[in-house]
C-alpha positions in Angstrom: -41.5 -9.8 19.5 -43.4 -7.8 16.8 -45.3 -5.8 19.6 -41.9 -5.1 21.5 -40.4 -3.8 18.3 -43.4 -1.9 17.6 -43.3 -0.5 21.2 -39.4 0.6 21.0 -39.8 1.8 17.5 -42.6 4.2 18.8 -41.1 5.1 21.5 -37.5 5.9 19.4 -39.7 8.4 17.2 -40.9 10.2 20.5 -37.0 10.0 21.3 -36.0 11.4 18.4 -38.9 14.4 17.9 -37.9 15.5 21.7 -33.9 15.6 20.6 -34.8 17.5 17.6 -36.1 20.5 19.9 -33.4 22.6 21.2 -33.8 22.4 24.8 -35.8 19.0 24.3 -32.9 16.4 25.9 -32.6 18.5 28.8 -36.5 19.4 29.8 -36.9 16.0 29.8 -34.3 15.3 32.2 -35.8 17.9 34.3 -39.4 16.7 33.7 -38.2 13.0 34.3 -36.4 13.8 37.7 -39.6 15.8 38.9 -41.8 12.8 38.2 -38.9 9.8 39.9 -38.4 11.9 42.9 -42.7 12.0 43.6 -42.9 8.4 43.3 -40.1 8.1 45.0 -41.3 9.6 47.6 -45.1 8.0 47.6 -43.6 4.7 47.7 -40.9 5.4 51.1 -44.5 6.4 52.7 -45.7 2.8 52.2 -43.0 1.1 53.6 -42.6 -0.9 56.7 -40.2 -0.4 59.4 -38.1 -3.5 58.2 -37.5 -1.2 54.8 -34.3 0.4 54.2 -35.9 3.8 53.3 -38.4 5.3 56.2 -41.8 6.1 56.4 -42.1 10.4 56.0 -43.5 10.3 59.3 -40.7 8.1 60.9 -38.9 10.5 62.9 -34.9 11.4 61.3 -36.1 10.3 58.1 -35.5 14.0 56.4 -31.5 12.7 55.6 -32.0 9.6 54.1 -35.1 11.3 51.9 -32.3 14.2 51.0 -30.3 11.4 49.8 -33.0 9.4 47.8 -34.1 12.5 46.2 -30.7 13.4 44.7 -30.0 9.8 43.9 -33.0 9.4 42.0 -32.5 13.0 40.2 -29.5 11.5 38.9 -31.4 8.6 37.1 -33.0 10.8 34.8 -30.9 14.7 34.7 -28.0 13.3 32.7 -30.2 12.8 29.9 -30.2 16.3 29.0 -26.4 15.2 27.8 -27.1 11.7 26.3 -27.2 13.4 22.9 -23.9 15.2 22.9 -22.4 12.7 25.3 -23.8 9.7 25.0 -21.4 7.1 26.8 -21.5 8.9 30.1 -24.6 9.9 30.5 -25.6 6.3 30.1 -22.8 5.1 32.9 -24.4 7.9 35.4 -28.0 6.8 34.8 -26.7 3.0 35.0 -24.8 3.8 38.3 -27.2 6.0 39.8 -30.0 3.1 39.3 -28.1 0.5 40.8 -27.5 2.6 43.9 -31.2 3.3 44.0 -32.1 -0.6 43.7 -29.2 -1.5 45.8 -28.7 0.7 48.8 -33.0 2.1 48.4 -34.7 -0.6 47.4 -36.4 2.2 44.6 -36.4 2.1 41.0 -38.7 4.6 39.2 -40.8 4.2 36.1 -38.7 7.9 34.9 -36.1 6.0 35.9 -36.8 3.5 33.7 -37.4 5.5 31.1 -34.3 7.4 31.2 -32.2 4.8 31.6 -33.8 2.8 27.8 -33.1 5.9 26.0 -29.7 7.0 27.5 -29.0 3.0 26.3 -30.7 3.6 22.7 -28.6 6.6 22.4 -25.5 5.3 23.0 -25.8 2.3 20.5 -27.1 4.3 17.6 -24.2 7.0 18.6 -21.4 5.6 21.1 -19.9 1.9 22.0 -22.5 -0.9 20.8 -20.3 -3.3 23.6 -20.7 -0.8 26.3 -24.4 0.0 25.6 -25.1 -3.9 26.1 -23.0 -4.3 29.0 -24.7 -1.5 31.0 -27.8 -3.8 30.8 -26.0 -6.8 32.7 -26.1 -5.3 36.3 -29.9 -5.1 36.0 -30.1 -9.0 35.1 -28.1 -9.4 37.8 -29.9 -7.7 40.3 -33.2 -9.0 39.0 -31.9 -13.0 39.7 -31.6 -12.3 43.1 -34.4 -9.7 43.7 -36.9 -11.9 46.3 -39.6 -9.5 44.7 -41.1 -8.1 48.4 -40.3 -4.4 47.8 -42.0 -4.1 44.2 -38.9 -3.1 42.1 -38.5 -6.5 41.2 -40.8 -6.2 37.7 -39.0 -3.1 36.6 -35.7 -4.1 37.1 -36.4 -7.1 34.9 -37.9 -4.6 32.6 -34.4 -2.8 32.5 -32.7 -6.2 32.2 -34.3 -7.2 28.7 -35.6 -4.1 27.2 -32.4 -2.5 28.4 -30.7 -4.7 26.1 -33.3 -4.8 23.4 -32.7 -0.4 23.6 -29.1 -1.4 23.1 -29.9 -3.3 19.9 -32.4 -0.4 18.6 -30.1 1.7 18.6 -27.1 0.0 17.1 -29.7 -1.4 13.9 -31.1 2.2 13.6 -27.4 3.7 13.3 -26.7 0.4 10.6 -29.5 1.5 8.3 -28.1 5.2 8.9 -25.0 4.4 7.3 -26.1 2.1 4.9 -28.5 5.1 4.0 -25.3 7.2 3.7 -23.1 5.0 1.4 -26.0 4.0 -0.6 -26.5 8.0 -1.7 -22.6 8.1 -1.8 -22.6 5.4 -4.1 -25.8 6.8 -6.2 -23.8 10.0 -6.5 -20.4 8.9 -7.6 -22.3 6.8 -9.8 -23.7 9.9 -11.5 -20.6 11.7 -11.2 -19.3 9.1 -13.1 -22.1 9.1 -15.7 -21.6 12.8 -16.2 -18.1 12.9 -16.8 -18.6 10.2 -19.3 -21.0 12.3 -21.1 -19.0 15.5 -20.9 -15.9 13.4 -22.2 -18.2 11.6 -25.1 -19.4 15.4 -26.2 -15.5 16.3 -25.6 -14.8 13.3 -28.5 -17.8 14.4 -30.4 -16.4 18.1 -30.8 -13.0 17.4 -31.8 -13.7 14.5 -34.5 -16.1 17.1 -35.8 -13.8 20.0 -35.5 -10.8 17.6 -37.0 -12.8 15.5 -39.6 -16.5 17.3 -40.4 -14.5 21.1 -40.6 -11.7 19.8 -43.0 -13.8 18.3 -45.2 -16.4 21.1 -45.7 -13.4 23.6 -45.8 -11.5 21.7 -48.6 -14.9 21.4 -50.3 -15.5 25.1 -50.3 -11.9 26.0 -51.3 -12.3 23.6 -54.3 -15.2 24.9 -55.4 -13.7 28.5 -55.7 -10.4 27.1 -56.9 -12.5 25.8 -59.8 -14.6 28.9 -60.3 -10.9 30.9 -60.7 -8.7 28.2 -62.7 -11.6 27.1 -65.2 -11.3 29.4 -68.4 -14.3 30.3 -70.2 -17.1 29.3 -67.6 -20.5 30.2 -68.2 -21.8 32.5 -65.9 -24.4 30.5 -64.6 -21.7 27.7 -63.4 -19.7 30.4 -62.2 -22.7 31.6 -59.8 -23.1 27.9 -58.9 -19.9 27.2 -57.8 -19.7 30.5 -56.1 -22.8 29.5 -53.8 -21.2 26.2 -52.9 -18.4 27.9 -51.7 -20.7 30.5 -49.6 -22.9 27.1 -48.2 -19.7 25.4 -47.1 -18.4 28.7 -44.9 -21.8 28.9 -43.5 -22.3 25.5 -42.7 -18.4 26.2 -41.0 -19.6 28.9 -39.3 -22.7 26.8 -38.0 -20.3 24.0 -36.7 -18.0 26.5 -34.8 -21.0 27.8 -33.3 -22.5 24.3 -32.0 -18.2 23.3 -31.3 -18.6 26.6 -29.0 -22.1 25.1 -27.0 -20.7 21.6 -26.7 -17.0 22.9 -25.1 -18.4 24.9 -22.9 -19.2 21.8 -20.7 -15.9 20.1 -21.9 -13.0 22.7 -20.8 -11.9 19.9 -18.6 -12.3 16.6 -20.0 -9.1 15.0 -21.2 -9.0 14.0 -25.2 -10.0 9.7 -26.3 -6.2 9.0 -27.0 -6.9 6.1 -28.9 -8.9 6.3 -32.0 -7.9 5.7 -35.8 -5.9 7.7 -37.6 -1.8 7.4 -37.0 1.2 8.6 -39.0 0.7 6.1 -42.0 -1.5 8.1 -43.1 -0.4 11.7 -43.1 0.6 11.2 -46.5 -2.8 10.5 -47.7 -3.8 13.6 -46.1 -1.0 16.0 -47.6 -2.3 14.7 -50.8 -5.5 15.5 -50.6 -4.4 19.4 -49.2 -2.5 19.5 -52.5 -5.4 18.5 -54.8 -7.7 20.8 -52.5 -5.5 23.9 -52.7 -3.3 23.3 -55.7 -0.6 24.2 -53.9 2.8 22.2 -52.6 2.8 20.4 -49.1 5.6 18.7 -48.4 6.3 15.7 -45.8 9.4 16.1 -44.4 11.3 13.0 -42.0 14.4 13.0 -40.1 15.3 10.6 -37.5 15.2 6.5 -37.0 11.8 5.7 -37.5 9.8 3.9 -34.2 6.2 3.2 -33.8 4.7 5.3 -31.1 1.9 4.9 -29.0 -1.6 5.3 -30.9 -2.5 8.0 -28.7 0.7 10.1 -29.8 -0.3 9.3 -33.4 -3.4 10.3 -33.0 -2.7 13.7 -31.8 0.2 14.4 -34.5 -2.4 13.3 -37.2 -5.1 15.6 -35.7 -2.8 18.4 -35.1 -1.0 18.3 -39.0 -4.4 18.3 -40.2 -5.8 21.3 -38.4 -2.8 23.1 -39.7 -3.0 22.1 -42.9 -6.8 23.5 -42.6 -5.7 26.8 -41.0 -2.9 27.6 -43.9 -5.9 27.0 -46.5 -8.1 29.1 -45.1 -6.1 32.0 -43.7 -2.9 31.5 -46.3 -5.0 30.3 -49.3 -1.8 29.4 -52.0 0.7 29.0 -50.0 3.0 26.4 -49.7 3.5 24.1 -46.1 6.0 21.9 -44.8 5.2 19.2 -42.5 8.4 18.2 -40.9 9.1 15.1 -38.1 11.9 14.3 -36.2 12.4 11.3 -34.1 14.7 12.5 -31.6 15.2 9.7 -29.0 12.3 10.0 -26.2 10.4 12.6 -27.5 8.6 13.5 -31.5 8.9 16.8 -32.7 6.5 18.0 -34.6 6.7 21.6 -37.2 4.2 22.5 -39.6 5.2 26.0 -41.8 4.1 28.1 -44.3 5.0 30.6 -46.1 2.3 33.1 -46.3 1.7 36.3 -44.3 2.3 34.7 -40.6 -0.5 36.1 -37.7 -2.2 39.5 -38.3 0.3 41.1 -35.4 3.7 40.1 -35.0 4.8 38.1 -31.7 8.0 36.9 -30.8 9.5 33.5 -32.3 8.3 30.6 -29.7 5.5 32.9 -28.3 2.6 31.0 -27.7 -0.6 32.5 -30.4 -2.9 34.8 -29.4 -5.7 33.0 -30.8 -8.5 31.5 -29.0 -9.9 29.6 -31.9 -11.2 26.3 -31.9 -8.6 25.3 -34.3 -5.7 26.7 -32.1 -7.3 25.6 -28.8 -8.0 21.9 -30.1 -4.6 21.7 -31.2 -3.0 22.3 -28.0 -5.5 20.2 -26.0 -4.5 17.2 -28.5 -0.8 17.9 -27.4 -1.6 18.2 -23.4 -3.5 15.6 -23.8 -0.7 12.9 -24.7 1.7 15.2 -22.2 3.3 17.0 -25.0 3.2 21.0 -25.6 2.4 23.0 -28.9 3.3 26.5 -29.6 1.8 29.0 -32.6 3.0 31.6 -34.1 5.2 33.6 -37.1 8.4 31.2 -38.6 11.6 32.7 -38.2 11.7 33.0 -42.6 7.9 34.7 -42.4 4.7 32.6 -42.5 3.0 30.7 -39.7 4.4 27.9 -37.5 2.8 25.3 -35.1 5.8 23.5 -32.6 4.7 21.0 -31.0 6.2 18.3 -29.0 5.3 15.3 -27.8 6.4 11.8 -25.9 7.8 9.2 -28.7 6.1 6.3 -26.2 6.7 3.2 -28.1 3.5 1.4 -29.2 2.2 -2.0 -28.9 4.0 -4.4 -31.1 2.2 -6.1 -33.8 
């Protein structure tokens, strides 16, 4: 069984280097026919006068030899279609064999030939049934072949590797396609890895953007605070204070450069709805942009209170203290007012304050010009939970962020 195997398996790589020339499926058709029709031929010479198919020199024999020749071209010229049509070229070679065996008593080593790779081809590429049943008229004929007109061995030949072609063909096209959904899968896999990295850097950005950034901008607005509202400093403290203040906007200015690297993979990827902080603690975080600033921030509620989903929580927390972060550093003293309203199915959100408003004056509801991190990251937080932000001047002067958002109720408990 191994040597058959190996046998096929050679013979389906000279299959397969022959297809992959242009013209290759059709010169050996052509080459094929040339070589059935000669033996064809030599063997009608060698027959008897009991023989269907005369002896050359038998006189009126040029008719049935016209005939015999273009049967046995058609054994082997479909091949030159097997490739692009695979299911009938292999039902021409089949019934052009059988009327060679049958009505000639000839069958052809090209023959032969032809007929195993039409029946390869058209399990790796066509009907698996239909290749296999094409090999059942040869077994037929083989049973009750009596063996005296020597086409007896290769129809038996056609019988079992006809079938064992058939096979070949069908397990060749199996490890095809498991080949196939195996690199699918390897691929989605890394599309999936990928996208989890690009949405882990997408996390990574805004926590450092929301948490990292605040931090190091209240730290260098408290040191100049302190530098300004301490009478009687020593110059030396005075100097010291003023370089922590200089260190924190550079380190700033670092981080919005590294923020700018890791979004520019990230544009896509949808925020982590669902990590700490929520609306219990917004009061915390007014307090500490009163102590950082020295300035009033007030928390303003209107509404029946609900708990909303964490994600939505999330996003206002993120988004109040991004503007709270903006008013200190572009409205430095002036006063904000964080405002929520539970209205039914949906939160809204306003953050004012009354400073200078945007360097160029827009429209009330306009969407802001800006293209910071701080403005971009704010909006992506809304969008994210399926709300929608807008920036720009207050009606009364200042700045304003709008933003709102789904009131999804949260998990209870």
């Amino acid at each position: 069984m191994s040597l058959v195997s190996a046998a096929i398996g050679g013979w389906a790589g000279t299959g397969r280097r022959i297809a992959a020339a242009r013209h290759g499926p059709a010169a050996a058709g052509v080459l094929l026919g040339f070589f059935a029709v000669l033996e064809a031929l030599a063997r009608s010479t060698a027959r008897s006068p009991g023989h269907r198919v005369p002896s050359l020199a038998a006189p009126g024999s040029g008719f049935l030899l016209l005939i015999l020749a273009l049967v046995t071209l058609l054994t082997t010229l479909p091949l030159a279609i097997a490739w692009a049509h695979p299911a009938p070229a292999a039902v021409m070679i089949t019934a052009a064999d059988v009327l060679s065996i049958g009505g000639f008593r000839v069958f052809t080593v090209a023959a032969l030939i032809a007929l195993l790779t039409s029946l390869y081809r058209l399990g790796h590429s066509g009907s698996q049934l239909l290749a296999g049943a094409l090999a059942v008229p040869f077994l037929i004929m083989a049973l009750f072949n009596d063996g005296r007109d020597g086409t007896w061995a290769l129809t038996v030949l056609a019988a079992s590797l006809g079938m064992a072609a058939a096979l070949a063909g069908a397990a060749r096209r199996s490890r095809t396609e498991a080949t196939a959904h195996s690199a699918a899968r390897e691929e989605i896999a890394g599309t999936l890895l990928e996208h989890t990295a690009r949405g882990e850097r997408a996390r990574i950005s805004r926590e450092l953007h929301d948490v990292v950034a605040h931090h190091i901008s209240m730290i260098a607005v408290q040191a100049e605070t302190a530098r300004l509202a301490t009478p009687g400093m020593p110059a030396a403290g005075a100097q010291r204070l003023s370089a922590i203040g200089d260190t924190a906007r550079d380190a700033l200015t670092e981080m919005r450069r590294l923020l700018g690297v890791l979004r520019e993979d990230t544009e896509t990827v949808t925020a982590d709805r669902r990590p700490q902080p929520g609306l219990t603690q917004l009061n915390e975080l007014l307090d500490e942009a009163r102590e950082a600033a020295g300035t009033a921030a007030r928390l303003i509620v209107r509404g029946w209170l609900a708990p909303l989903d964490p994600g939505v929580e999330l996003a206002t927390y993120r988004i109040v203290q991004e503007a709270l972060t903006n008013a200190r550093r572009h409205a430095p003293g002036a006063a904000v007012d964080v405002e929520l309203h539970y209205a039914g199915d949906e939160l809204r959100l306003r953050i004012q304050d009354n400073g200078p408003g945007p360097p160029r004056q827009q429209a009330p509801g306009e969407p802001g010009s800006g293209h910071g991190h701080g403005l971009l990251g704010m909006r992506e937080r809304a969008a994210a939970v399926g709300g929608e932000l807008w920036t720009g001047p207050g009606p009364g002067g200042g700045f304003l962020v709008e933003a709102r958002l789904p009131a999804k109720t949260g998990p209870a408990g």
